[in-house]
C-alpha positions in Angstrom: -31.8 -9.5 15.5 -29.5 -7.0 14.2 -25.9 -8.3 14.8 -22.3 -6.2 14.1 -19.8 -8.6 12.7 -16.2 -7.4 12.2 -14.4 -8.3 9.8 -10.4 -9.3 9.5 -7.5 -8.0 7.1 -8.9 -9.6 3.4 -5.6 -8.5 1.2 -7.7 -8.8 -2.4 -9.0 -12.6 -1.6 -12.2 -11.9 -2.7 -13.2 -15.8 -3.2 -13.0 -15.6 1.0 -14.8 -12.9 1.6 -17.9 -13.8 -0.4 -17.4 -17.5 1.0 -17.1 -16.2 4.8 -20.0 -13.7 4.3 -22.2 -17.0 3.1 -21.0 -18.6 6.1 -22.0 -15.9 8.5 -25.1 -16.2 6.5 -24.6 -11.8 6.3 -28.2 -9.7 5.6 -28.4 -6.5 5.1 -30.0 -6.0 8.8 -25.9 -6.0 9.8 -23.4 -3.7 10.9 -20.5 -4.4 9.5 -16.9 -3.0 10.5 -13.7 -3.6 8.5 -10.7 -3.5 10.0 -8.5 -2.9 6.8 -5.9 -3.7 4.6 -8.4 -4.9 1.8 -5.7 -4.4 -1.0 -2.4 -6.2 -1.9 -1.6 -10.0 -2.1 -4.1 -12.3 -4.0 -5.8 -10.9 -7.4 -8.8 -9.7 -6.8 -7.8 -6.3 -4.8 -9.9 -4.0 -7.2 -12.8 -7.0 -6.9 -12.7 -6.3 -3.2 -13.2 -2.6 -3.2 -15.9 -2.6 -6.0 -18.2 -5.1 -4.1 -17.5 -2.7 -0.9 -18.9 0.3 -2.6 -22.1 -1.5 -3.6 -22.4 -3.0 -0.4 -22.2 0.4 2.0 -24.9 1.3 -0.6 -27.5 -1.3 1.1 -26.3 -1.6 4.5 -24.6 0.1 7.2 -20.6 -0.3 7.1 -17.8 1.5 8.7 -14.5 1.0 6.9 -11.0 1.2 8.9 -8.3 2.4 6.7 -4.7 0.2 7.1 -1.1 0.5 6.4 -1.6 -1.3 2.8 -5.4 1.2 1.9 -2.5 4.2 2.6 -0.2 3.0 -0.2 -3.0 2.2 -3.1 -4.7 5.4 -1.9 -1.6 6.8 -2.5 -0.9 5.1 -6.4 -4.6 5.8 -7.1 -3.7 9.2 -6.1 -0.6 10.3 -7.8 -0.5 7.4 -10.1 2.6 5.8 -8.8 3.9 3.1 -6.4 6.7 2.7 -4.0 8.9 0.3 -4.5 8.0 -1.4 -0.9 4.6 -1.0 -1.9 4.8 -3.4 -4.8 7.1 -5.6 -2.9 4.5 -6.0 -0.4 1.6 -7.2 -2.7 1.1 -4.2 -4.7 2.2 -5.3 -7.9 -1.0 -8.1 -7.7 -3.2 -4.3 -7.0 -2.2 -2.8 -10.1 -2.3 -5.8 -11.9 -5.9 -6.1 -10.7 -6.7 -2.4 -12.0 -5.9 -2.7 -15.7 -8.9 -2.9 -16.9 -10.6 0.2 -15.2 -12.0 3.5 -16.4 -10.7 6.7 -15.2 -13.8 6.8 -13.5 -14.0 3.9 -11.9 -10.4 4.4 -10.6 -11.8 7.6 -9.1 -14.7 6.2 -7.3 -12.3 3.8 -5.7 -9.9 6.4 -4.7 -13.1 8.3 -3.3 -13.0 5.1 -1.1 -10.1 5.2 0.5 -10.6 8.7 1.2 -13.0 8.0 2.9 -12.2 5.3 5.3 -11.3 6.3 9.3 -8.4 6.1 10.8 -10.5 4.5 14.0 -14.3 3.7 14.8 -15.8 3.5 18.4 -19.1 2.6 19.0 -21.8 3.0 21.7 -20.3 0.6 24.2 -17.0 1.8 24.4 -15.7 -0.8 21.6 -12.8 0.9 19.5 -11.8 -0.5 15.7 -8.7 0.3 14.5 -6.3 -1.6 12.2 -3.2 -1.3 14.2 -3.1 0.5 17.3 -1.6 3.3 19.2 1.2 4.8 21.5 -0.4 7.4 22.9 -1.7 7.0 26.4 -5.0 9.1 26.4 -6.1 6.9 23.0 -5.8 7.2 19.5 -7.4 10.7 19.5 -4.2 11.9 21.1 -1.8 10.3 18.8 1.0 12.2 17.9 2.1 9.8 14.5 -1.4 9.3 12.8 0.7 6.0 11.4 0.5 4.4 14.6 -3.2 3.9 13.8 -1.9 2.0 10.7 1.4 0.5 11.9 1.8 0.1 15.7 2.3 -3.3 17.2 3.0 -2.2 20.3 -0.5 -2.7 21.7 -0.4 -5.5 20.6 2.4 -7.0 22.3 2.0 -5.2 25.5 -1.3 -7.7 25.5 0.6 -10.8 24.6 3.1 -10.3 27.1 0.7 -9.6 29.7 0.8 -11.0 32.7 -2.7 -13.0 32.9 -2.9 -12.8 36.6 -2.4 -9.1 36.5 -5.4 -6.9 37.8 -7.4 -4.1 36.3 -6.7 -2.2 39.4 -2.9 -2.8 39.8 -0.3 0.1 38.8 0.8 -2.3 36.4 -1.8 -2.9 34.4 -1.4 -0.7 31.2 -3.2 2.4 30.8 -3.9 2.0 27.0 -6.0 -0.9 27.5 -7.9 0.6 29.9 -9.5 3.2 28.1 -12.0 0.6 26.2 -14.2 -2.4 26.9 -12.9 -3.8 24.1 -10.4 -3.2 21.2 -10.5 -4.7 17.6 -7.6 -4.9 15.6 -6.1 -6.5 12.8 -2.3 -5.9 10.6 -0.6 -8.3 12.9 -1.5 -12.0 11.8 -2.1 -14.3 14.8 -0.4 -17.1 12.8 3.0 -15.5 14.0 1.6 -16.8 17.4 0.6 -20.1 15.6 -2.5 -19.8 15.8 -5.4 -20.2 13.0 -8.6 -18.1 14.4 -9.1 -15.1 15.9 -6.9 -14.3 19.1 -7.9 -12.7 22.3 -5.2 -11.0 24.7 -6.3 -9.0 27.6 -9.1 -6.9 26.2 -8.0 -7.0 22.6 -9.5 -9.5 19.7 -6.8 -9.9 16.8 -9.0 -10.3 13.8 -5.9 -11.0 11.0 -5.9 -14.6 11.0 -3.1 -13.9 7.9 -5.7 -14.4 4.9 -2.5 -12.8 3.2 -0.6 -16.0 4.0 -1.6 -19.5 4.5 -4.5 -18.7 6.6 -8.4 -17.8 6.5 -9.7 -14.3 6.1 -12.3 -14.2 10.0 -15.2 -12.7 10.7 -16.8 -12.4 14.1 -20.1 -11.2 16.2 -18.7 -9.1 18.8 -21.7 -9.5 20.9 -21.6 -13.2 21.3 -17.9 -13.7 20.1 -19.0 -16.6 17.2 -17.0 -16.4 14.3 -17.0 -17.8 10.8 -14.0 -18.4 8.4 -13.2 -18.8 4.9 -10.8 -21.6 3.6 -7.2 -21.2 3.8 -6.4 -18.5 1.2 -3.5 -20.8 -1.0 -7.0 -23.1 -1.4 -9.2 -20.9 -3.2 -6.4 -19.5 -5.7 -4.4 -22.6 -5.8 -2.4 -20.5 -9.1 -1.2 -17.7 -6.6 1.5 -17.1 -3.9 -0.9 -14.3 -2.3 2.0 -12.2 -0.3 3.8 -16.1 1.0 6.4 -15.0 -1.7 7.8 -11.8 -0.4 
């Protein structure tokens, strides 16, 4: 049975996101949805984005563009960084890159061109890395960086009242406009916790593979999930972003 499995912030920890698609035993029968950020923090950034290309070449993928996609997209672009950039894991990106063609480096920046800001599907599910402001959805949005940045969504979730009813004037408009939402950028190991993280309608799908924790990957039809080992395991040598 076809399944679609979405997939969490993976910040260039390749080694994870080979070792969680074995565990989620992934065929090419599968929809897959990334949620983004796949650059910056653990070596293997330009690793990441060359075995995306070959994969969207045998199955169906839809790739989400995040805050961190922006600013490679950006140095793939124009051929230079900015300084929060490379304080933020991009320095490991270009490292990653050296050995590259020019054409290569093209293909990948043909990539990140062409990832979306936001992905809904057929029932009513919407994908996006961040969130939005805007009360009509994210096709209203005024600041198309609130698809990449805003963590007001999610915290309007978090501090939710649980008891609080769909049909009360309370209960906030954004989250009403979907079944479900998928997001990522905001690790839920700031809420201590190590998996993925539901909140009203929303499923946090950054379980910090940047950090200390796993990179997650989930069937959103049945909610099972899979994860890597903790990131610091599987490149012992590196900080991954845990130094910035």
């Amino acid at each position: 049975m076809k399944r679609t499995l979405v997939v969490g912030d993976i910040h260039g920890g390749f080694k994870a996101l080979k070792q969680v698609f074995e565990r989620a035993k992934v065929t090419s029968d599968d929809k897959l949805i990334f949620l983004g950020d796949y650059v910056d923090g653990w070596s293997e950034s330009s690793m990441v984005i060359q075995f995306l290309i070959k994969l969207s070449e045998q199955q169906e993928c839809i790739f989400i563009k995040g805050n961190h996609d922006v600013w490679c997209e950006d140095w793939l672009s124009f051929g230079k960084g900015e300084e929060v950039w490379l304080f933020n894991g991009g320095k490991s990106t270009v490292e990653s890159y050296k050995e590259y063609s020019v054409e290569d480096l093209e293909l990948h920046l043909e990539f990140f061109q062409r990832t979306k800001n936001y992905f809904v599907d057929e029932e009513n599910r919407l994908f996006i890395h961040a969130g939005y402001s805007s009360m009509h959805g994210p096709e209203k949005e005024v600041y198309s960086s609130n698809y990449r940045w805003d963590r007001t969504l999610w915290e309007t979730a978090v501090a939710m009242d649980k008891k609080l009813s769909k049909n009360s004037e309370l209960y906030p408009k954004r989250l009403l406009l979907y079944h479900e939402i998928y997001i990522g950028h905001t690790p839920t190991l700031h809420l201590g916790i190590k998996q993925p993280l539901n909140k009203a309608n929303i499923w946090n799908m950054d379980t910090g593979a940047a950090f200390t924790g796993s990179l997650s990957i989930m069937d959103v039809d049945t909610k099972e999930f899979w994860q890597s080992d903790p990131l610091p395991s599987l490149y012992p040598d590196e900080k991954g972003r845990n130094q910035d």
